[in-house]
FITOR-240497 format. One line per field, with one value per residue (C-alpha): chain; residue in one letter; x, y, z. Coordinates in pm, 1 decimal. Each point is the difference from the previous one (the first is absolute). Layout:
// residues N
c = [A  ...]
r = [A  ...]
xx = [X  ...]
yy = [Y  ...]
zz = [Z  ...]
END
This chain:
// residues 89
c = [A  A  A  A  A  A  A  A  A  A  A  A  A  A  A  A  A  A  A  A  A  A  A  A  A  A  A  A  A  A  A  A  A  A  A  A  A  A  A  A  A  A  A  A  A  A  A  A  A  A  A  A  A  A  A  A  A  A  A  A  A  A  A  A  A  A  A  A  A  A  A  A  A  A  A  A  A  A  A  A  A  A  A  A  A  A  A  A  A]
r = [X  X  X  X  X  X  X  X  X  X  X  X  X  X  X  X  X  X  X  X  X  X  X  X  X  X  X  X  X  X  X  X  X  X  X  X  X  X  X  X  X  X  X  X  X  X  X  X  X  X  X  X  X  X  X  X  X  X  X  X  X  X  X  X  X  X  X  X  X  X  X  X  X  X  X  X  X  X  X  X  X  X  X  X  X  X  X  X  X]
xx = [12832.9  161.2  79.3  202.1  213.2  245.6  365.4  176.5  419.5  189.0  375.0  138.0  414.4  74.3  -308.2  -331.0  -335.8  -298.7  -331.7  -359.9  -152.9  -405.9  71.8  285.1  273.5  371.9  322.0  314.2  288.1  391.3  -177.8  -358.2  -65.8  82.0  -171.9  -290.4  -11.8  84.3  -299.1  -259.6  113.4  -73.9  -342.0  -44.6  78.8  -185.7  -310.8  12.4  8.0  -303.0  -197.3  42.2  -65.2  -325.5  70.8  128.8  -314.9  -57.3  323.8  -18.6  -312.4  154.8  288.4  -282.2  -62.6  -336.8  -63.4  -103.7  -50.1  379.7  175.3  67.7  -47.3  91.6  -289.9  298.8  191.8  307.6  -14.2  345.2  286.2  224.7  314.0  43.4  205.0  -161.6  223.0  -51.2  256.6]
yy = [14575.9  279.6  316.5  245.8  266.7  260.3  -16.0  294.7  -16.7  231.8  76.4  96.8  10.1  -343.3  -166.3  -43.2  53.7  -190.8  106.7  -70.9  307.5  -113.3  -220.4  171.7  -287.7  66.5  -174.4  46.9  -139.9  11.5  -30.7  116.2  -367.0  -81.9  286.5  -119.9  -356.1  86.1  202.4  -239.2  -268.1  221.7  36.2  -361.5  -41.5  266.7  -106.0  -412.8  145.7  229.9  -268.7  -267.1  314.5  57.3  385.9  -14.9  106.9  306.1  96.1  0.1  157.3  225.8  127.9  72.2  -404.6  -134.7  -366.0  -123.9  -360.1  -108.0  319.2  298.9  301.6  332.3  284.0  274.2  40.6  192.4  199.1  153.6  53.8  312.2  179.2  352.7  254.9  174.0  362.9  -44.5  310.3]
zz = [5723.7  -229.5  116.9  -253.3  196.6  -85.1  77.0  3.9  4.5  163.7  4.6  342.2  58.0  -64.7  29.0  -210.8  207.3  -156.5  170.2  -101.5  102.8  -60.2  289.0  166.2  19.3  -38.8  -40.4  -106.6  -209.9  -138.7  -379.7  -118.5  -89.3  391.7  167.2  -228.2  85.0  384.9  -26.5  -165.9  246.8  304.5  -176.7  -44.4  367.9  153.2  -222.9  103.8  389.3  -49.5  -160.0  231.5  273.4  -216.4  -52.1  -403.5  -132.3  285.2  -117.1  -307.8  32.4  193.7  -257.1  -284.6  -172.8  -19.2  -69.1  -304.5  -55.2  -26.4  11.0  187.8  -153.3  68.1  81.3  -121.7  -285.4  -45.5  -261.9  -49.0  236.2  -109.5  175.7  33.2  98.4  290.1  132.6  358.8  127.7]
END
């Protein structure tokens, strides 16, 4: 099955954090590339559990995907992410 995600790369002291935030998984990593990989590996783990559990689908279902034939797809779509400055005091 194909399922098309968003990583998202952040810089934190000396580490990289790689999260996934349509299905709220996280990792972390000394480069990008590792917090990356870390993070599609926990994925890849956490996914082969909940299918032999038999709960994929519900949670996928769950984060905002719908089935379609051989793909997941997602019910959402981010349009644009944009920082600001916010004066909070």
């Amino acid at each position: 099955m194909q399922l098309n995600i968003t990583i998202e790369v952040w810089k934190k002291k000396k580490w990289f954090v790689a999260k996934c935030p349509e299905l709220d998984f996280i990792s972390q990593g000394k480069t990008r590339d590792e917090a990356r990989n870390n993070l599609l590996e926990v994925m890849e783990i956490q996914f082969e559990e909940m299918a032999d559990m038999g709960t994929l689908e519900d949670y996928l279902a769950e984060c905002g995907y719908e089935r379609r034939t051989d793909m997941f797809v997602p019910l959402y779509k981010k349009i644009v992410s944009e920082q600001y400055s916010l004066r909070i005091a």
